[in-house]
N, C-alpha and C positions, 0 to 999 in steps of 0.2 A: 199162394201168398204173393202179393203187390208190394213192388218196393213203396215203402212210407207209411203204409198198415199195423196199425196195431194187433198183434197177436200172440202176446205174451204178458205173462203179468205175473213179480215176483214179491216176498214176502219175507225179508230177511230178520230173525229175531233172536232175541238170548233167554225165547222161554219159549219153548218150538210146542212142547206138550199144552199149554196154555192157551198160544197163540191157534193149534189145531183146532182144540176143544172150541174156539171163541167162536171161529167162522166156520166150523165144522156143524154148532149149533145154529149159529146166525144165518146161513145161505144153507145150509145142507149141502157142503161140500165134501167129498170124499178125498181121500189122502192116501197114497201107497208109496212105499219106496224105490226111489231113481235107482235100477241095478248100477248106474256107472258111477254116483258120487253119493257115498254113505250118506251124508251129512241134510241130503237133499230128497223133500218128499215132495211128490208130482198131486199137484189139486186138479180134480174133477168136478165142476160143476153141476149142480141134480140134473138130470137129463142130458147131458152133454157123454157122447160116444168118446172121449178121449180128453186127457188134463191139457190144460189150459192156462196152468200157470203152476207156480213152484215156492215153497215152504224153502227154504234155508236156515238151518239152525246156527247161528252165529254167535258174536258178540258184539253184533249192530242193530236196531228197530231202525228199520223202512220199509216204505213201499213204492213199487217201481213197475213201469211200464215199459215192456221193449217194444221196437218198431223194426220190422223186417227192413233192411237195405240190402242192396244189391254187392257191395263191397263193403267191409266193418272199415279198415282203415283208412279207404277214402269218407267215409259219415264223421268220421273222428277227428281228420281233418279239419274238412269243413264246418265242424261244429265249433272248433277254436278259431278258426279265423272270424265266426260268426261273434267270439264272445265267449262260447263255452270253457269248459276243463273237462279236459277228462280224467276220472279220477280212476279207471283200470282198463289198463289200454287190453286191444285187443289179445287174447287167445283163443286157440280152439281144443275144445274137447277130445275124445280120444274118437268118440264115434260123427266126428267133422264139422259140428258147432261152434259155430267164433262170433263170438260177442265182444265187447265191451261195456262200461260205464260209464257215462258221462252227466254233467252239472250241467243245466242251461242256465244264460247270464244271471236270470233271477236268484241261482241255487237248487233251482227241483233238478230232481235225478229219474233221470231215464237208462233204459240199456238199447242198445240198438245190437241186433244180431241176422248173421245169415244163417240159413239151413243146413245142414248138411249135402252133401251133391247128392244127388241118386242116379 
């Protein structure tokens, strides 16, 4: 994964059984559940050997694109000085995922995150 690459893409919504069935029909995507966050079901794309993106069952409709960086809290910086907000700053997961959220000037929302180390 290249810092600045898209490779992730997430789906947050407050009708998750709905919103499955919608794209599950529409692409033939497969759907199983994240063991490390209840709330969170990992999409498989048809032919794709591994998910690619993520179901969030919330109380919010979006959709978002993350962008692998090489540091989360320097991208979040720099995305305010550039204009942005961020509107969840960074954490990391328990198995070493650190993301955040962020607004570009316009309003659209992206996430930018690192991988965990290996």
């Amino acid at each position: 994964m290249a810092h600045g690459s898209v490779e992730w893409f997430q789906i947050d919504t407050d009708d998750a059984e709905g919103t499955e069935r919608f794209y599950g029909e529409l692409f033939e995507w497969t759907f199983t559940d994240d063991p490390d966050t209840p709330a969170y079901r990992l999409v498989t794309p048809k032919g794709a050997d591994q998910p690619q993106g993520g179901l969030f069952a919330g109380d919010r409709n979006r959709a978002a694109f993350f962008v692998v960086v090489d540091d989360v809290v320097a991208a979040t910086e720099r995305a305010e000085q550039l204009g942005g907000k961020v509107v969840d700053p960074a954490r990391t997961t328990p198995n070493g995922l650190t993301f955040a959220h962020v607004l570009d000037p316009a309003g659209n929302h992206f996430g930018v995150y690192q991988p965990p180390a290996r």
